[in-house]
ROVEXSE-888156 format. One record per atom (N, C-alpha, C, O, CB): residue in three letters; x, y, z. Coordinates in steps of 0.05 Angstrom, whole numbers, plus 5000, padded with zeros to 4 digits. Each point is the difference from the previous one (the first is absolute). Glycine has a CB too. Example, Ala and Ser with C-alpha at 12.3 -4.5 7.8 and 13.67 -1.06 7.14 Angstrom:
BEGIN
ALA526448865156
ALA498250245000
ALA501850245000
ALA502150005013
ALA494149775012
SER503150444961
SER501650245001
SER498550225014
SER501050225004
SER501449654953
REM end
This chain:
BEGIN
UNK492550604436
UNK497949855014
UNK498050195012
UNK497749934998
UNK505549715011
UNK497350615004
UNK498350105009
UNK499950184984
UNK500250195015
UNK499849675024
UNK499850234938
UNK499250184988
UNK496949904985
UNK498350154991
UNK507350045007
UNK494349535001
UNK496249984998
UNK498250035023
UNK497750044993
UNK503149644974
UNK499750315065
UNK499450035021
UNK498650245003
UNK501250215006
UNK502149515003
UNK493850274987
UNK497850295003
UNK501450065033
UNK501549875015
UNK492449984951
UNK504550455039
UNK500150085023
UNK499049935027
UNK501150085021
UNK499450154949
UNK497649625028
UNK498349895024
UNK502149814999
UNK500950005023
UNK493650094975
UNK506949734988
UNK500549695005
UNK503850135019
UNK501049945022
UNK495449654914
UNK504350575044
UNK502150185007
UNK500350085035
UNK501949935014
UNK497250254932
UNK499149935060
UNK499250055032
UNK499249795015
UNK500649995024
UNK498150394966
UNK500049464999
UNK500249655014
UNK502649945006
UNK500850005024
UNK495649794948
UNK505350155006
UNK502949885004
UNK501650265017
UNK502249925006
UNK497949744942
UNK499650485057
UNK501450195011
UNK499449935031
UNK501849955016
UNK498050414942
UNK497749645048
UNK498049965029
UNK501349725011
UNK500149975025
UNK494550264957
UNK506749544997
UNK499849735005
UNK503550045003
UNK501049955022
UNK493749784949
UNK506250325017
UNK502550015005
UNK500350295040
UNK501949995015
UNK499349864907
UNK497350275079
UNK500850155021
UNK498649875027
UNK500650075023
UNK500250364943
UNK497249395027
UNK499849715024
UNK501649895001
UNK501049965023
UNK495749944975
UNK504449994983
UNK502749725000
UNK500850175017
UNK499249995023
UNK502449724930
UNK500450485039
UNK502350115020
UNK499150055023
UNK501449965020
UNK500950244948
UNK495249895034
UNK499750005032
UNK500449705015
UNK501249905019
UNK495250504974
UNK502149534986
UNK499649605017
UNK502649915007
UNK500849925022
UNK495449844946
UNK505250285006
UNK503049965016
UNK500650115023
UNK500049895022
UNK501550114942
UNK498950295028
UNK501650205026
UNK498549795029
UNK500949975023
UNK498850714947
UNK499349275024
UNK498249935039
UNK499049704996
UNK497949885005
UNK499250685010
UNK505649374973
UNK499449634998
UNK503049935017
UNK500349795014
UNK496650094924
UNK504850305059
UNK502649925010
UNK499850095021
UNK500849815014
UNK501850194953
UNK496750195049
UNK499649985034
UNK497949875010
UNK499250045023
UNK502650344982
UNK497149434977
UNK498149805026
UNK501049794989
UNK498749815009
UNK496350375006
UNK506549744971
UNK501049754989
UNK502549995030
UNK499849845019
UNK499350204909
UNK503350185069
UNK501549965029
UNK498049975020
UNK500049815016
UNK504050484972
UNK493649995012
UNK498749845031
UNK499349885010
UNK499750005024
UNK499950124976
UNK499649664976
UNK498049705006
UNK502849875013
UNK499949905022
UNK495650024930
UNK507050095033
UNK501249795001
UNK500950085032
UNK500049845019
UNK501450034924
UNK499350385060
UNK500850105040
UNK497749835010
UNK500049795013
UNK501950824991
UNK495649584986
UNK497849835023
UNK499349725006
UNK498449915016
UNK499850434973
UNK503249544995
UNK499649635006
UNK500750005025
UNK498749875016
UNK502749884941
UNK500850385050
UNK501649925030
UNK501049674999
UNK499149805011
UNK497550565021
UNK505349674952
UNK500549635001
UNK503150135023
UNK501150225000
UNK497049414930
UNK502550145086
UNK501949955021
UNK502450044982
UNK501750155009
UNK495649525024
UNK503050264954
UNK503149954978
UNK500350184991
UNK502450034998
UNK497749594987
UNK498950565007
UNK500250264989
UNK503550235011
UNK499950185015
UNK493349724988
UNK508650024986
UNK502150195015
UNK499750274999
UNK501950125010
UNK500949584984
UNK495450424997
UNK499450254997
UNK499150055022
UNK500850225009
UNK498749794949
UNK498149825065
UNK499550005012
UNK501250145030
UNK499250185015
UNK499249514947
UNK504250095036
UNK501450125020
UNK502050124995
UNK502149965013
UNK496649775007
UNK501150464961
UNK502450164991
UNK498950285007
UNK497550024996
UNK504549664965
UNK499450555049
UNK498850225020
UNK498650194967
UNK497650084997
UNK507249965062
UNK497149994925
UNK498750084978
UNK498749844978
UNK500850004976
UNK502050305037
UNK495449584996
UNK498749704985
UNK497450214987
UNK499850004976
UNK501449445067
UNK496950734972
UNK498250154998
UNK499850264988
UNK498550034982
UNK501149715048
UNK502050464979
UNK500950134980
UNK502750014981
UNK501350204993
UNK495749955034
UNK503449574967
UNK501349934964
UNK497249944993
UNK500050204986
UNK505549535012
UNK492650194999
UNK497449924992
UNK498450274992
UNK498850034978
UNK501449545053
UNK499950564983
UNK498850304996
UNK500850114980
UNK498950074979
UNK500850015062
UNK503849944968
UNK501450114973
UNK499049944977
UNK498550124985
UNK505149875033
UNK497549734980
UNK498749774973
UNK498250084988
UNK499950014976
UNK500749645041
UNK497050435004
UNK497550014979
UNK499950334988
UNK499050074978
UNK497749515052
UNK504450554986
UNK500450274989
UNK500750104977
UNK499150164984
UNK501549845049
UNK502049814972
UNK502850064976
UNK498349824973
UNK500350094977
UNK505749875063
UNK492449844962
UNK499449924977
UNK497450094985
UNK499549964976
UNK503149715043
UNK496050485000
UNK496750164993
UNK502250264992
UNK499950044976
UNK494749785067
UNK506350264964
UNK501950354989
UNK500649794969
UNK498850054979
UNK505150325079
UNK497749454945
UNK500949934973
UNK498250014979
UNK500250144979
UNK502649595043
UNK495350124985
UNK497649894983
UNK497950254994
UNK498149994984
UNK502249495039
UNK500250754993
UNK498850264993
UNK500950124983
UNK498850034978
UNK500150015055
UNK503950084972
UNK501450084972
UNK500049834979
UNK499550114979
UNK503250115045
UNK497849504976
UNK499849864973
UNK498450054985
UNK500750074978
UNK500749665036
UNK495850254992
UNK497350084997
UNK499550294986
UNK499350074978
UNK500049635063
UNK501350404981
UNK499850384986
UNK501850014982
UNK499350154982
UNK499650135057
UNK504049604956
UNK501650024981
UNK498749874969
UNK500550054977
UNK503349975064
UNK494949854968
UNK498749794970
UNK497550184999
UNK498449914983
UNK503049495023
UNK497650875007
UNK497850074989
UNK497149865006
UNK497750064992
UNK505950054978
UNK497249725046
UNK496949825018
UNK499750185021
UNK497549995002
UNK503249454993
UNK500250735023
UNK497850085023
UNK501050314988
UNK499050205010
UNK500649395043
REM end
């Protein structure tokens, strides 16, 4: 498939694939943040002493994930 792919179009798909992965990488810590920042009452995370940083972690542990995945597939 990509061996008819000229060079300009080649560096397009390269450029477009190394947005995606960013868009990802920094879609999963505001996706948890939106959902912390609602502040809904019911939330047991809320009143749990490590409710805030398990959330931190979370978004860490899954942007590290989604980085290596990424650099492992050759997108960033």
């Amino acid at each position: 498939m990509e061996r008819g792919i000229i060079p300009g179009q080649r560096r397009q798909v390269d450029n477009f694939k190394k947005i995606s992965s960013w868009a990802a990488i920094l879609f999963a810590p505001t996706l948890v943040g939106t959902i912390y920042g609602m502040n809904f009452r019911e939330m047991p995370e809320l009143h749990w002493v490590w409710g805030y940083p398990f959330a931190i972690i979370l978004m860490a542990i899954v942007c590290t994930s989604l980085y290596f995945i990424f650099k492992r597939k050759d997108w960033l």
